[in-house]
C-alpha positions, 0 to 999 in steps of 0.5 A: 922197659928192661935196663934203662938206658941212660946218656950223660952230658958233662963228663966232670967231677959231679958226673963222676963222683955221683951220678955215674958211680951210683949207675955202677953199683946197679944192674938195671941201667946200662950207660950209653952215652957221654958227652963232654966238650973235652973229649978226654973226659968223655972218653975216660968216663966211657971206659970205666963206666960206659957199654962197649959200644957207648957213643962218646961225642962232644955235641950233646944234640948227637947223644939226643939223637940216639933213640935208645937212650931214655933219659939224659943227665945233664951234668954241666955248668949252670949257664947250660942247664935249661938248653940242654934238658929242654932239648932233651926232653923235647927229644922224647927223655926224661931228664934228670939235671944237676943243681940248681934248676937253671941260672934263671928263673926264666930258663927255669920255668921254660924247663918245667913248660918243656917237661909238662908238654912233652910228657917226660919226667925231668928232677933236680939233683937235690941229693941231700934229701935222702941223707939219713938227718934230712928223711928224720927231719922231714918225718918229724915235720910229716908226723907233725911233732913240730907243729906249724912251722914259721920260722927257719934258716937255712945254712950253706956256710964255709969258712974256707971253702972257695971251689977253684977249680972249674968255672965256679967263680965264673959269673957268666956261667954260674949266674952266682957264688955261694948262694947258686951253689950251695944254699941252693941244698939248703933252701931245697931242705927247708922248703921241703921240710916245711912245704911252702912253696908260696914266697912274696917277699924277698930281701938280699945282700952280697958280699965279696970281701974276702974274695978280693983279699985271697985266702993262703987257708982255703981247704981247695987251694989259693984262688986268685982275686981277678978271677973271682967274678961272684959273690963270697958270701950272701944272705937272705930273708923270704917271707912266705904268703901265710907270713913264716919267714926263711932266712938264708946263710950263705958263704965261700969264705968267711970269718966264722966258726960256724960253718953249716954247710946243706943244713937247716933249722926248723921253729915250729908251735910244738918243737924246734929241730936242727942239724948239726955237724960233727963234733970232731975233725972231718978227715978229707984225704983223696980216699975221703976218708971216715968222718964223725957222725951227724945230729938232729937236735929237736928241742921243746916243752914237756911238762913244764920242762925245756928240753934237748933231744940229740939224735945220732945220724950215719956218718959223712962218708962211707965206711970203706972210704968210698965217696963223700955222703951227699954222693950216698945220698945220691946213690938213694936218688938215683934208686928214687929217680929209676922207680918213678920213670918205671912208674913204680913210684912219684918224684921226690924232687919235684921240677915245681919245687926246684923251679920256686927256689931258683926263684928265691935265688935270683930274688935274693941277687936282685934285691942285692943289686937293687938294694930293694926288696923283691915282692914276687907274684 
């Protein structure tokens, strides 16, 4: 094929800042299609960012039906994510769908059944892969520097930072908090970094404290306690068949200095690494402005001696103002994405993989529920 044609379904803030944004800077895709169940997005979307002749609709069955779109990114709330790639897979698209994989992980599975038997591509939107600390980590863990890794956590932590706006506190059609929504990043990092993929056992809990006080100090503005229907904060411990333990950090609003937002910390035989975050204040204004540099910390024994290594990465956002940095991640996403549904090289995200975090998620809010661990299969 010569330019892929692509049609997007969810016209909002994460279609906008990365998915369609990325498609801009390239001249090999063209976008063809936009839906949006408010018209107004869909069509703004379309003119800044769509061919002239772009079919603007607010059924995502009418963008399917157009033959000479390719592949379909689905961009709407969780709720929706297995329907709409199934369907579109089922209409002969690759799919890529934004995180998590599903609210369950029946919708999940389904969605991985749908790809394998229609023959089409279908990733996750794990961006934060291919930040520059994420590609070093996953090297360092791909030469075996660390060893066998059997220890790790992965963080997700705010300590004010409730998304009011959209349908994030909405339990129905998020399925969660903090946990769904953020430590999904970070427990895709870990999982990858460390390759395994073999939970059994899984203990959880979840917090709404501070959800039902109110915050006048979250970085997005006041939220109201009757409308926070999901969780504030939530915590996990999986253990792995070859017995390495995971454990995961998750939080909207909690009172803690340590707010580690998509990072992970790796335990191995030979070495440990981390990432951590700047040491200066992220400047966040409506031009996301420059922010300090990231770090890899990779720790161990030599000769004798404990040592500290510290390794500067890119900063947070693009020099010239553009876009937060997980959406540079994006644009190598896309750049990934594109060459594997050409045939020019294999997923890096893998619908597999996707499908075993999702697993772990709902395991944790059922062991929440339950107040008993869940032993999967």
């Amino acid at each position: 094929m010569d330019k892929i044609r692509i049609g997007i379904v969810g016209c909002g803030f994460i279609a906008n800042g990365k998915h369609l944004f990325s498609m801009s800077l390239r001249d090999d895709v063209e976008v063809v299609g936009f839906c949006d169940i408010v018209p107004e997005r869909a069509e703004a979307a379309a003119k800044k960012y769509g061919t002239p002749d772009a079919l603007v609709c607010t059924d995502y069955r009418d963008l399917l039906a157009r033959p000479d779109i390719d592949v379909v990114h689905v961009c709407t709330p969780n709720n929706s994510h297995a329907e709409i790639s199934i369907a579109a897979l089922e209409s002969g698209k690759h799919v890529m769908c934004e995180k998590p994989m599903a609210k369950t992980a029946a919708e999940a599975k389904a969605m991985l059944d749908a790809s394998r038997a229609n023959g089409k591509l279908l990733t996750i939107g794990y961006q934060n892969r291919f930040r520059e600390d994420s590609l070093f980590m996953k090297n360092l863990c791909g030469n075996g520097d660390l060893g066998e890794i059997y220890f790790a956590k992965a963080f997700a932590l705010r300590r004010r930072g409730v998304p009011v706006w959209g349908v994030f506190m909405d339990k129905e059609k998020q399925g969660g908090g903090p946990l769904i929504d953020l430590a999904t990043h970070a427990l895709d990092l870990t999982l990858w970094m460390m390759d395994n993929y073999e939970p059994v056992t899984v203990l959880g809990v979840t917090f709404d404290k501070l959800a039902k006080i109110g915050s006048s100090a979250n970085i997005m503005g006041p939220w109201d306690p009757a409308k926070f229907e999901v969780e504030d904060s939530a915590f996990g411990l999986v253990k792995f068949k070859n017995g390495a333990t995971v454990i995961v950090e998750a939080s909207w609003a909690l009172n803690t200095v340590l707010a580690n937002e998509g990072m992970t910390l790796l335990c191995g035989t030979k070495a440990g690494a981390d990432m951590f975050p700047p040491t200066g204040p992220v400047v966040r204004t409506s031009d996301w402005q420059a922010a300090p540099a990231y770090y890899v910390r990779v720790n161990g024994e030599h000769n004798g001696k404990l040592y500290v290594q510290n390794y500067t990465m890119g900063g947070s956002f693009l020099a010239d103002g553009g876009v937060k940095e997980q959406f540079v991640g994006g644009m190598k996403e896309l750049d990934v994405w594109l060459k594997a549904i050409r045939g020019e090289d294999d997923l890096v995200v893998k619908p597999e993989q996707a499908y075993v975090v999702t697993r772990i998620l709902e395991a944790i809010y059922q062991s929440a529920l339950s107040g008993d661990a869940v032993h999967l299969d």
